[in-house]
C-alpha positions, 0 to 999 in steps of 0.5 A, a space after each residue: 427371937 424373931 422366926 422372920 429373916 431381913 431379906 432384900 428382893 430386887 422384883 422388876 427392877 424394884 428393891 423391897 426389904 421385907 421380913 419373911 418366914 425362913 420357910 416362905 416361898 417366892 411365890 407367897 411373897 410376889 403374890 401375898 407381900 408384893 401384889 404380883 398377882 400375875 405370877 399365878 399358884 397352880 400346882 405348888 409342886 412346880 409340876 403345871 409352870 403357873 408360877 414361873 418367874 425369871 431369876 437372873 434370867 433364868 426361868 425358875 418355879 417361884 413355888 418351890 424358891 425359898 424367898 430368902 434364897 433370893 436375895 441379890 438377885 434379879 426377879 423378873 414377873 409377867 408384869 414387868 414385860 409390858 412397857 409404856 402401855 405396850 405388850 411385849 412381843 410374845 403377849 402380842 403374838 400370843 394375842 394376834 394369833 388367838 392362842 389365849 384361851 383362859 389365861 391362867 397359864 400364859 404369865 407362865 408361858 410368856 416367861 418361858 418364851 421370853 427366856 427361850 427367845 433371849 436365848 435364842 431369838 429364831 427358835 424352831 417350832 421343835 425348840 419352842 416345844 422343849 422350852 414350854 415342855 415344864 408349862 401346862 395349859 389345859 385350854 389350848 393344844 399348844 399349837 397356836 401357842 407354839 406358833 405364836 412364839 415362834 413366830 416372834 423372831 421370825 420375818 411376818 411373810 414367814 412361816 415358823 420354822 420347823 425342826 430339822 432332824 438333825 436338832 
């Protein structure tokens, strides 16, 4: 008997039918089976949001999804979001505004602030804030990043928008 489970993962809108171990986590089968090395392996404890992915929309910790918890969903990585040799708009706002440092954090990141926007296309600073809240970077103070973001649904003239008292 095979200690391996069929498993079919729909990755950046790529299917892949791939036999993993019952105890493999997303994370080992993005970076080690699929070569997705962007969705970074930080803490293992879904503690620094390194790894973070997008299933069904939804940002998850691919180091603590079992991978064949996933199959019939859509997986979403850092690497699917630049198109036709374009950033998408939060890794060029990121970039315009000088908040990369080391970039070990940022595929994280950027997943954070895409679910966030999808969500919520003119967030405010506050609202960033709490979207990034289960992402660690240890270069930046976060506020270009938050800025940055932010930045992103709002009109170029504009400054971000800062949290009302009332949110």
């Amino acid at each position: 008997m095979s200690d391996r489970i069929p498993v079919s993962l729909t990755v950046d809108g790529e299917t892949h039918t791939l036999e993993v171990a019952p105890t493999r986590t997303l994370l080992d089968v993005l970076r080690l089976e699929l070569g997705l090395t962007g969705v970074r392996r930080g803490c293992d404890q879904g503690s620094c949001g390194a790894c973070m992915v997008l299933v069904d929309d939804q940002p998850m910790f691919s180091c603590l999804s079992l991978a064949v918890s996933m199959g019939g969903r859509a997986i979403t990585t850092v690497e699917a979001l630049a198109a036709d040799g374009a950033l998408h708009p939060v890794q060029e706002a990121l970039v315009e505004q000088g908040a990369v440092q080391c970039g070990f954090c940022m595929s994280g990141i950027v997943i954070a602030a895409k679910a966030l926007l999808d969500r919520n296309p003119h967030p405010t600073v506050g609202q960033v804030r709490r979207a990034l809240g289960s992402n660690i970077c240890r270069c930046t103070g976060y506020v270009k990043v938050v800025n940055a973001i932010a930045s992103v649904g709002q009109q170029s003239d504009q400054e971000p928008k800062q949290e009302s008292s009332h949110e």
